[in-house]
N, C-alpha and C positions, 0 to 999 in steps of 0.2 A: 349389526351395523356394518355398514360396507366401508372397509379398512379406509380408502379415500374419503369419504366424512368425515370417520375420528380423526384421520392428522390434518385436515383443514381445521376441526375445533382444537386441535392441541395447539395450531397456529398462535390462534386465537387467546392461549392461555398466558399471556404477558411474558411467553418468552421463556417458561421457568425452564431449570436445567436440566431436567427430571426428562425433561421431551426433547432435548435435541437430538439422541440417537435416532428416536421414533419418525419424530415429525420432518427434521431436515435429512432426505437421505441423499447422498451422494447421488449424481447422476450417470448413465452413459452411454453410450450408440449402440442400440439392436435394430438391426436389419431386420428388411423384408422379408425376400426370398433367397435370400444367402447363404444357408446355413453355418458356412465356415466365414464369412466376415472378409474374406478373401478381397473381395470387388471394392471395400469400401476402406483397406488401410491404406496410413497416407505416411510414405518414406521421405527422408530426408530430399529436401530439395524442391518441396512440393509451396505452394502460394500462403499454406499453413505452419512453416515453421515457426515462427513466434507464436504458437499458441504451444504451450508448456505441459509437464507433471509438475505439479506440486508435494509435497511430503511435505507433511506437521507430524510432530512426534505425538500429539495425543487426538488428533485428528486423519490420521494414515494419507490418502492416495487418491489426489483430488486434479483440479484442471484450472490454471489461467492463461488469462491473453498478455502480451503485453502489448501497451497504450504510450508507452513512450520507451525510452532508452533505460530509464531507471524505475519504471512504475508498471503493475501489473494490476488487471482488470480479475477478482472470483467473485463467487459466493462469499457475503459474512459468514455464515455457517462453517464454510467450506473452510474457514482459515481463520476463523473463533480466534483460537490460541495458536500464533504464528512460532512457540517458543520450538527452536531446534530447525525450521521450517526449511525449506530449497526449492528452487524452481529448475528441473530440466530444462534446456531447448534440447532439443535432438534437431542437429545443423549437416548437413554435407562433409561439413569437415572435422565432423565426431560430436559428443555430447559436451553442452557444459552448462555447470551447474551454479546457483546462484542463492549467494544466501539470503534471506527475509529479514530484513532488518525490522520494519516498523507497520503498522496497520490502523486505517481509517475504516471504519465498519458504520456502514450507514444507520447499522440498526440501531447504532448506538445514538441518531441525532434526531431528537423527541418531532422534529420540522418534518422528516425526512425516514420513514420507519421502513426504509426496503432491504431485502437480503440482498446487501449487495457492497462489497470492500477496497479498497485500493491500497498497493502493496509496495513498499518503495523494497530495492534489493541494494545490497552493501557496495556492490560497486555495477559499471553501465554495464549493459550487455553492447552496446557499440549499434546496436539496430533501433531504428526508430521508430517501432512498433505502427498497428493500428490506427487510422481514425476512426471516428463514433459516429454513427450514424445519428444522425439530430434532425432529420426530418421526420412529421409524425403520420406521413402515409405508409406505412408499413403495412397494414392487411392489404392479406391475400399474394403479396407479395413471398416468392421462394425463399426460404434462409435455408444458407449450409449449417449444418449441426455439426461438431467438432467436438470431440472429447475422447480420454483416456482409461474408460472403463471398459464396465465387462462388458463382451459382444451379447449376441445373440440370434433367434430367430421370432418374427413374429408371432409366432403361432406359440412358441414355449418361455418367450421372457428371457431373460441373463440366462449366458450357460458358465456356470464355472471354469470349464474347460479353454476359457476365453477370457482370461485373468485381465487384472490390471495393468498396465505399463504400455499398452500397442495406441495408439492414436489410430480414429477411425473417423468417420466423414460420412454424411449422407445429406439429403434434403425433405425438408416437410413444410408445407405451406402455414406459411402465418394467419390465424383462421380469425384473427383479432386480437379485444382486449378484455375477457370475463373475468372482471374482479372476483367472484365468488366470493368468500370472505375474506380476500388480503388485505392486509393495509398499502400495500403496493401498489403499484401499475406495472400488469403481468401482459406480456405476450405470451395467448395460447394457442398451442399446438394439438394435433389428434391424429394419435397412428390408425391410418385407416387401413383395412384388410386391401388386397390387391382384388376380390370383387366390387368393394365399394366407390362409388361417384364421389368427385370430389379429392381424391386420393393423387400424386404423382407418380403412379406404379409402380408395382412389384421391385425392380431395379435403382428406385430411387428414394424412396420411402424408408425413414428412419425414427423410433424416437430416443432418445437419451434417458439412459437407464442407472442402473447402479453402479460408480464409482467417476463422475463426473460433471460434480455438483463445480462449477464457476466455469465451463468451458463457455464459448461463444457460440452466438448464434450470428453468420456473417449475412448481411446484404451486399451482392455484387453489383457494380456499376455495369450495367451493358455495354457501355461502349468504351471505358477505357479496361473492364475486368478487375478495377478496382477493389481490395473486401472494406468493408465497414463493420464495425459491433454496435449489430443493433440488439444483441439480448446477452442472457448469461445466467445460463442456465443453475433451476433454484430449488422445483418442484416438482413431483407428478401427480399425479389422481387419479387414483385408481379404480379402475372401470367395477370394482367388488367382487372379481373371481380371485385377488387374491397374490398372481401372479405377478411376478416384476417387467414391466415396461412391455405389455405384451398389445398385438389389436385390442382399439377398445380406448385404453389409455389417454388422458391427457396429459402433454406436460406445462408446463409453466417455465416461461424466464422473464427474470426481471429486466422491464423496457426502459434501455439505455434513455432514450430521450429525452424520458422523463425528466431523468435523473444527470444526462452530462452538465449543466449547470454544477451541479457539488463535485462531481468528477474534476470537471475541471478547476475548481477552488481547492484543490489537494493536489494537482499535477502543475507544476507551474513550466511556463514554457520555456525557463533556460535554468540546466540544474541549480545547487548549490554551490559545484568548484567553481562554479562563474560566479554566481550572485554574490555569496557567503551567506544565504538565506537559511539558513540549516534547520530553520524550526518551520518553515514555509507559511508565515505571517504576512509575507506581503512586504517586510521593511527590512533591512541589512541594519542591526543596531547592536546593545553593549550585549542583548540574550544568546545573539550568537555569538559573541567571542567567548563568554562564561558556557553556552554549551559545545564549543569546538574546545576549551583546555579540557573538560569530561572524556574526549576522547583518544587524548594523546596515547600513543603505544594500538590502540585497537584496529580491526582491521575495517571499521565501514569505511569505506574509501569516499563515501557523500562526503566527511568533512577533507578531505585531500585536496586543498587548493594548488599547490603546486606540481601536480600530476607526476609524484615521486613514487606513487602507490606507498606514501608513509603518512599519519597522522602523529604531527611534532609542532614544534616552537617556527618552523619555516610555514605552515600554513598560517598559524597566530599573525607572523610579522608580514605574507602577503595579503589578508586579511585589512592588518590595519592600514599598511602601508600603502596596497595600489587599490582593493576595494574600498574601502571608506577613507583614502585619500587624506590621512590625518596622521600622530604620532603618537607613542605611548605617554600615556602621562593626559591624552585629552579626555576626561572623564565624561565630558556632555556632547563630545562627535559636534564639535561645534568649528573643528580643524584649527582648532585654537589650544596652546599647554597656557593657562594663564591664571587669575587669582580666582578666577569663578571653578574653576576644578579646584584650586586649594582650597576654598570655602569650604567644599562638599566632602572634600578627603578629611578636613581637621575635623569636622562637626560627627566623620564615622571611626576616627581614628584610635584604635584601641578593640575594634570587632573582630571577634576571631571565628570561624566556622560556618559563617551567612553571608559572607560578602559579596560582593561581584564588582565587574567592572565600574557599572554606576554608581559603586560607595564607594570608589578608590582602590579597589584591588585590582594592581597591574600587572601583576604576577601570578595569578592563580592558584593564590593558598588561601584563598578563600577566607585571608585576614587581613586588616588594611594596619602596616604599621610599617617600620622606618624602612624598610625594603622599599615600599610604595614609595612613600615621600620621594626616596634617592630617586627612583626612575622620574618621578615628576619633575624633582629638581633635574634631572640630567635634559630635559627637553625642555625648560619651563621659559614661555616665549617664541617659541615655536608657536608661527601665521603671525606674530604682531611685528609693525613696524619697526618698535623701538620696547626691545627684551623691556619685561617690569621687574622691579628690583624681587627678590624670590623671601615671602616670609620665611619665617623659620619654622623648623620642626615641631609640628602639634604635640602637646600634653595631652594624655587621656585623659579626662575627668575623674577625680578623686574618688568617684561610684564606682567609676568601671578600674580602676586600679586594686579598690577594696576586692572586689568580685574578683577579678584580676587573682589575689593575693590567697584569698578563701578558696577556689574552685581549682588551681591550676592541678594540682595534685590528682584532682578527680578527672581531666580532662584525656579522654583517649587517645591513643597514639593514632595519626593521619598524614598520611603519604603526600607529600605537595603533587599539582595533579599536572607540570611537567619538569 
């Protein structure tokens, strides 16, 4: 069976994990008639610096774009497991490196089954990455091919001698959209020899081979030289000699357009130090302030509202204070401290290790008891005309004090979370 069949049916195999080394290989740019890769790398300074390495510690040495200041465009494959992960720029004014905080992988979303991920990093890179190409004439139209793997030459595939880490560049015409068996919508490509029709010759002609699975594929604007990502690179298909990314060759990337729609409902267009949006739901409410106290002390600088490069008790109080424009003690963000939060606080009062904001924990220990109350009581009246007189301090219910009495003993020691 010709090796490109089998990993298109392993595709096919619901994903299991037995086949991801097989079936998803990394991608990278082998030249034409190059042999040393020379004509096609691309240094600091060049219209490709925002397109990255990647390193995943159980995934090695892969390629993204980035699409916005804090968000990066791979492969799902490519960045599976994002645990330990970084993303190079290599910049004019030296490298810097960026850590992975979190990951949306389409493959994961049963609507939307393509290899293809978005990657938020712990703090901006300050560049404002990429736009996406979303118009769907794409064929036949030239894409730059970009990626961080092994070179090579047409006629022998990857050469070792031409490792991972150099960023390389070339062009191959968008030849369309042959689904074969993907569940995706693939732009494909075909390294053609430099006698064949059809081909952009010998000097320009590349296809992306092994180690350069999520790099892009750009459309340029003619007249402003604008780049766009319109692919991102996923697959090959192997002509059945055998060889890596040699003539002959398809490759595959998955077509942006398809898919900017979910791109863009994971990229939202002004971070989280402005919104306070930190779980990126679309709403600023009580989930982010219970997941901004989870971060206090650590270094993703997403939840850093007050641009101190610190996660503490001063982004909590710019949060409440200028983002949602309200005071501690308001449990329903209703910009009001008054007896419809006591209601809610006395009815959870006595819960220890499930709380959050919306049951009354204004402290984040993740327990709602007289700590709470006090901050309620210290604001309580706060947005009304005329202060309401302040009930008193809730009773736990005689269950939850039994429980209370029985369990405390058993109960594990727990770090208040600022």
């Amino acid at each position: 069976m010709a090796r490109g069949t089998c990993l298109v049916r392993l595709w096919a195999a619901a994903l299991a994990a037995v086949c991801l080394s097989i079936a998803w290989e990394a991608q990278a740019v082998v030249v034409s008639d190059d042999p040393n890769g020379a004509n096609h790398v691309v240094y600091p300074g060049s219209p490709y610096d925002m397109v990255g390495a990647i390193h995943t510690t159980n995934y090695g040495d892969v390629t993204g774009v980035l699409i916005n200041q804090w968000f990066v465009l791979s492969a799902d494959h490519a960045v599976w497991d994002i645990g330990g992960g970084t993303l190079t720029l290599h910049l004019p004014g030296g490298n810097q490196v960026y850590t992975l905080a979190e990951k949306w992988g389409i493959l994961e979303d049963p609507n939307f089954p393509a290899d293809l991920a978005v990657v938020r990093l712990t703090r901006s890179t300050g560049l404002s990455g990429y736009d996406l190409y979303e118009s769907t004439n794409e064929q036949y139209k030239e894409g730059i091919i970009v990626g961080y793997g092994y070179s090579g030459w047409g006629t022998t595939g990857e050469i070792s001698s031409y490792p991972y880490g150099t960023k390389r560049m070339g062009y191959n015409r968008i030849e369309g959209f042959n689904k074969r068996n993907f569940t995706w919508e693939p732009l494909e490509f075909y390294f053609h020899r430099p006698s064949e029709q059809g081909g952009l010759g010998a000097s320009k002609e590349v296809l992306f081979a092994f180690g350069d699975s999520g790099g892009p594929t750009f459309i340029e604007d003619p007249n402003t030289h604008e780049l766009f990502v319109a692919g991102v690179h996923a697959y090959r298909w192997d002509d059945g000699d055998g060889k890596y990314s040699d003539y002959g060759d398809y490759g595959y990337d998955v077509r942006v357009s398809s898919y900017a729609a979910w791109i863009h409902s994971r990229v939202p267009d002004q971070p989280a130090t402005v919104t306070g949006d930190f779980n990126i739901d679309g709403a600023t409410n009580a989930s982010d302030i219970d997941n901004l106290w989870t971060k206090y002390g650590g270094a993703d600088l997403w939840f850093d509202m007050t641009g101190d490069s610190l996660v503490n008790q001063s982004d909590t109080d710019r949060l409440i204070h200028v983002t949602l424009a309200t005071e501690y003690g308001d449990l329903n963000l209703d910009h009001k401290v008054n007896f419809a939060d006591y209601q809610v606080l006395e009815v959870n009062f006595g819960i220890t290790g499930t709380a959050g904001w919306a049951k009354g924990d204004f402290d984040g220990d993740e327990d709602v008891d007289s700590a709470d109350y006090q901050i309620l009581a210290n604001y309580f009246g706060f947005g009304e005309s005329q202060p309401p007189p302040l009930p008193p301090m809730p009773v736990p219910e005689p269950v939850t004090l039994a429980v209370l009495a029985g369990g405390v003993l058993a109960l594990p020691a727990r770090h208040r979370r600022h």
